[in-house]
C-alpha positions in Angstrom: -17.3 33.5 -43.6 -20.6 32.6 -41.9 -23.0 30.5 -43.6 -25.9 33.2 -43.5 -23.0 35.3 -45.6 -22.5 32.4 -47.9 -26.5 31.9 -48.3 -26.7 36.0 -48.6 -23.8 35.4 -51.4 -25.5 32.7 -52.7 -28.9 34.6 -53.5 -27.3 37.6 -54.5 -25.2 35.8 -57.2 -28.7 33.6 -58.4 -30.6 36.6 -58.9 -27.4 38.4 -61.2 -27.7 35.5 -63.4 -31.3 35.6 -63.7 -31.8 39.0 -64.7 -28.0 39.0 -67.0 -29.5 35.8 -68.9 -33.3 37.7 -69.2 -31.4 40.6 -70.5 -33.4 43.4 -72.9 -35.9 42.3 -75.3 -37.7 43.8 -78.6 -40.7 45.6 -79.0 -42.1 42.3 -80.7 -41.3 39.8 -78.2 -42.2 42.2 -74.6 -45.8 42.5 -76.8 -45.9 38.3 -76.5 -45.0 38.8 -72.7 -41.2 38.0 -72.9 -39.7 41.5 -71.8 -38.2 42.3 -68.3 -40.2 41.9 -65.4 -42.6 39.6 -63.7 -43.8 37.1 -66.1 -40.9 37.8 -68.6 -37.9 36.8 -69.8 -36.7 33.5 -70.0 -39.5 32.4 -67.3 -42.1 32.9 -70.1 -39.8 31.5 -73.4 -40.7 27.6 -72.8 -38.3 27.1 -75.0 -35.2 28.5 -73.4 -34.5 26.1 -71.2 -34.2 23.2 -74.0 -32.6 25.7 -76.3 -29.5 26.4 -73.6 -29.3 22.4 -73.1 -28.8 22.3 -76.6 -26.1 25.3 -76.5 -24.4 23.6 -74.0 -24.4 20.3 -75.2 -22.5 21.9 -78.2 -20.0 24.1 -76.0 -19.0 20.6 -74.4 -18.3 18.7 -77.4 -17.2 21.6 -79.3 -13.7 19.8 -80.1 -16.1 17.3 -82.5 -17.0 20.2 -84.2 -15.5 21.2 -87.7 -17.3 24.9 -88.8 -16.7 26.5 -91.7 -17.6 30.5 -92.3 -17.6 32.1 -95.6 -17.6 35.7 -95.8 -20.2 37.0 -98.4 -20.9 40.7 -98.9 -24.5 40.1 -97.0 -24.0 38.1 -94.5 -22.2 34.8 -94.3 -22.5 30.9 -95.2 -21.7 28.3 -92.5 -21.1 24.9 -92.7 -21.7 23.4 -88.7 -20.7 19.6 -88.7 -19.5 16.6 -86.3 -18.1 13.3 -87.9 -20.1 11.9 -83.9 -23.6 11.4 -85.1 -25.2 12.8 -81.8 -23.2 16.3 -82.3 -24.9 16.4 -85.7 -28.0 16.1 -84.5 -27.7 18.5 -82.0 -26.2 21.5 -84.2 -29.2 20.6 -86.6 -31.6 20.7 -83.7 -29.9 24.3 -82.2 -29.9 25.9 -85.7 -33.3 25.3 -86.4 -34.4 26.5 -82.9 -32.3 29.5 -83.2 -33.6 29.9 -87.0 -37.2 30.0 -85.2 -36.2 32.3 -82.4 -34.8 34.8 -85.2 -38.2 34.4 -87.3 -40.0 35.0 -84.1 -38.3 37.7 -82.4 -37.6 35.5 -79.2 -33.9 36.6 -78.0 -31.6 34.2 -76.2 -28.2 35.5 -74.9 -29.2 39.1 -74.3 -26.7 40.0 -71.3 -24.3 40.2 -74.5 -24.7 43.7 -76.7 -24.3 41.8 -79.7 -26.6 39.3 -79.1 -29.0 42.6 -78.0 -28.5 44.2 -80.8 -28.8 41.5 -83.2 -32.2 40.5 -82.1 -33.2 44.6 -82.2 -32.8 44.1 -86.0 -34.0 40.5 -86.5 -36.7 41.4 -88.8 -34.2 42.4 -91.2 -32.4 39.0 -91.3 -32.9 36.2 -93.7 -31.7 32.9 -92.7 -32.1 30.0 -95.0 -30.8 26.7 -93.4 -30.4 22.9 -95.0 -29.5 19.6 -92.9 -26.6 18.3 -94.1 -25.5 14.4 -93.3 -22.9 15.6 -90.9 -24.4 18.5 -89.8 -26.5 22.0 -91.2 -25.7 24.3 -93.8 -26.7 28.2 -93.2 -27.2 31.4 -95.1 -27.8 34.2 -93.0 -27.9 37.7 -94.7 -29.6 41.2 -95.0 -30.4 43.5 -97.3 -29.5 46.4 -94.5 -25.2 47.1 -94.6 -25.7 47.1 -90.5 -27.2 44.3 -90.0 -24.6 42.4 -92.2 -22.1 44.1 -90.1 -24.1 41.9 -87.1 -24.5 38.8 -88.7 -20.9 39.0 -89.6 -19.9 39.8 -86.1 -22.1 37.1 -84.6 -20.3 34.4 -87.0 -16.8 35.3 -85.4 -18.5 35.0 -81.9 -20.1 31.5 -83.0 -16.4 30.4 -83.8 -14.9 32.1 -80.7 -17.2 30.0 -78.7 -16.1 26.7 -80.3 -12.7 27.8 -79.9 -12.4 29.3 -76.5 -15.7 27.0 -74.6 -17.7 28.5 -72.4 -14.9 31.4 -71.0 -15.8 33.2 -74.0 -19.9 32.8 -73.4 -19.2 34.9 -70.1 -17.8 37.6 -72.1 -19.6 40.7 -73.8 -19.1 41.4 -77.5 -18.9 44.4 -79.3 -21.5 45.5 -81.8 -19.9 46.7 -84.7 -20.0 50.8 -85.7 -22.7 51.2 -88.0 -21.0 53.6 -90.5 -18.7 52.5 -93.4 
């Protein structure tokens, strides 16, 4: 292969990224300036940048992670926790940025449906998080049968990422049917 191929390659592959990672956004966030386009996206989200560091920080110590999910008929409780001081710190730092970027409409992860969709209805979830010595404690429901559906969903994702690294980031999710 010639180099200008590889560089042509190279470019082609860079700009795929980009626009998988800026993804769709909601009404709410492409009003603050973070849609597609010129000026959107991650390029205008400050925060996204720190908030991925932090995501993969956790994907690469994710065997000094214990999680716990419980089911509830709303949403879900979690219990996030490393025994390795640093790995606490950084799940409590991740779930309160996250907890933020659900408050403020600001989606992260939108090349996956679920992650879309999730952030579609984010104004319709309730999270209620507490640090916890090892860790965080979360409580993430919604009044709307769908949206539990989606925070449900999300929870198995969240564990298929600890379990699987970041082969399972790369994949897309499906968002659950909205009847039943």
């Amino acid at each position: 292969m010639s180099r200008m191929t590889k560089l042509d390659l190279w470019g082609a592959a860079a700009l795929v990224a980009v626009l998988l990672v800026a993804g769709a956004s909601t009404p709410a966030a492409a009003q603050r300036g973070q849609g597609r386009g010129m000026g959107g996206g991650m390029m205008a989200d400050p925060g996204h940048q720190a908030d991925m560091e932090l995501f993969h920080a956790l994907l690469d110590n994710r065997e000094r992670i214990v999680r716990k999910v419980t089911v509830l008929g709303d949403g879900v409780e979690t219990v996030t926790e490393s025994d390795d001081p640093e790995v606490a710190k950084t799940i409590q730092a991740h779930v309160e940025s996250m907890s933020a970027r659900v408050k403020e409409a600001r989606p992260i992860h939108q090349r996956d449906p679920l992650f879309r969709e999730i952030f579609k209805h984010s104004d319709k979830i309730v999270m209620k998080h507490e640090v916890t010595a090892k860790g965080v404690r979360v409580i993430e429901t919604s009044s709307d049968a769908y949206v539990a559906k989606l925070i449900k969903a999300h929870a198995e994702v969240i564990d298929a990422f600890l379990a699987n690294g970041r082969s399972e980031v790369m994949k897309n999710h499906p968002v659950p049917e909205r009847g039943r």
